[in-house]
N, C-alpha and C positions, 0 to 999 in steps of 0.2 A: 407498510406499503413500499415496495422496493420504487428508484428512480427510474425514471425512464430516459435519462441520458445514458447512451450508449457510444462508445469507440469501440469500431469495428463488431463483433458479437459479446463484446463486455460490457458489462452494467458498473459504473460506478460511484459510489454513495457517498465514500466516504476519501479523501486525499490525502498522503501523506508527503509533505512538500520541502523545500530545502532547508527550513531549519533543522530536521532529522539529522540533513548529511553531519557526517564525524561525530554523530552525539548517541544515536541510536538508546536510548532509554531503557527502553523495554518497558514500561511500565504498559502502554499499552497493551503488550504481548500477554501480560499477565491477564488482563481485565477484560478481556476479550472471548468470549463464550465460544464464537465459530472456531479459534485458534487458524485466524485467517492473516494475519501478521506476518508477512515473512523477514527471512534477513537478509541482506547482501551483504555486499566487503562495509562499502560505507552507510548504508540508510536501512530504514525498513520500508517493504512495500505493503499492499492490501493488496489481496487476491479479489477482483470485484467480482467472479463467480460465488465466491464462499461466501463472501458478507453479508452478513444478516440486519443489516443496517439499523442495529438496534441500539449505535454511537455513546457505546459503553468507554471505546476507547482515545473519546476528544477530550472530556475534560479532565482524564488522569497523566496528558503528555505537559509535562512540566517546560517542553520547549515551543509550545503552542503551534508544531506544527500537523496537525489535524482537523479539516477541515470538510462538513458535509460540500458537498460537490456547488449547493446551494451559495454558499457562504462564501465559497473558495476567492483568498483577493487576488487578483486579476492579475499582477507581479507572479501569483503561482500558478496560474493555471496551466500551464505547459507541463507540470508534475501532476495531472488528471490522466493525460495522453501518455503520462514516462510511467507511472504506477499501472494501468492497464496491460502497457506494452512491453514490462521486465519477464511477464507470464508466458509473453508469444515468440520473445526474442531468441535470437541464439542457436546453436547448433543444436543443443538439447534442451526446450521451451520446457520451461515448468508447467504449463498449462492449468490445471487444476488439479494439484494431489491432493488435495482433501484432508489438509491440516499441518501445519509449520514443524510441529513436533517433531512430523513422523519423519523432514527432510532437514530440518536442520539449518546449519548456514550455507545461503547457495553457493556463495563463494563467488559471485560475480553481482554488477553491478548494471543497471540500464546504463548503454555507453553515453548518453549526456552526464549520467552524474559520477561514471568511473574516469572520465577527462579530466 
């Protein structure tokens, strides 16, 4: 059952919040079915159109920062609004490409967490 929290016309499930920044793991990326993970310079995001909220990739982040939207502690909530909106930002929004793979590193960061 997907959430019904929405920012703007995005659904988001699942968070990925400021312990990522400088650490970026990847194990998520691996264990992730949709391959809805993206990457920036410094963190990874969740595309919340791609997610299939089936939170394969919370308990394989060894820096504990993944969190369903549910759960999210309150210190992070402002990375629910920055992981949505790294998709819509920008000259050229990633919007929804329909899988990490196929784009690679964005090479840019939501401008809260590239300051």
């Amino acid at each position: 059952m997907l959430c019904d929290r929405v920012k703007g016309n995005k659904l988001v499930p699942y968070v990925i919040t400021q312990a990522c920044v400088d650490v970026m793991d990847k194990s998520c990326m691996e264990e992730c079915p949709a391959d809805c993970i993206y990457e920036g310079d410094r963190m990874l995001y969740i595309q919340p159109d791609e997610c299939v909220e089936c939170g394969r990739c919370e308990p394989v982040c060894p820096q504990i920062s993944i969190f369903h939207h549910e759960d999210l502690p309150a210190e992070s909530k402002p990375f629910e609004r920055i992981n949505a909106e790294f998709f819509t930002l920008g000259i050229e929004p990633l919007g929804s490409p329909g899988g990490a793979r196929k784009v690679g590193r964005a090479g840019r960061d939501h401008p809260e967490v590239g300051a």
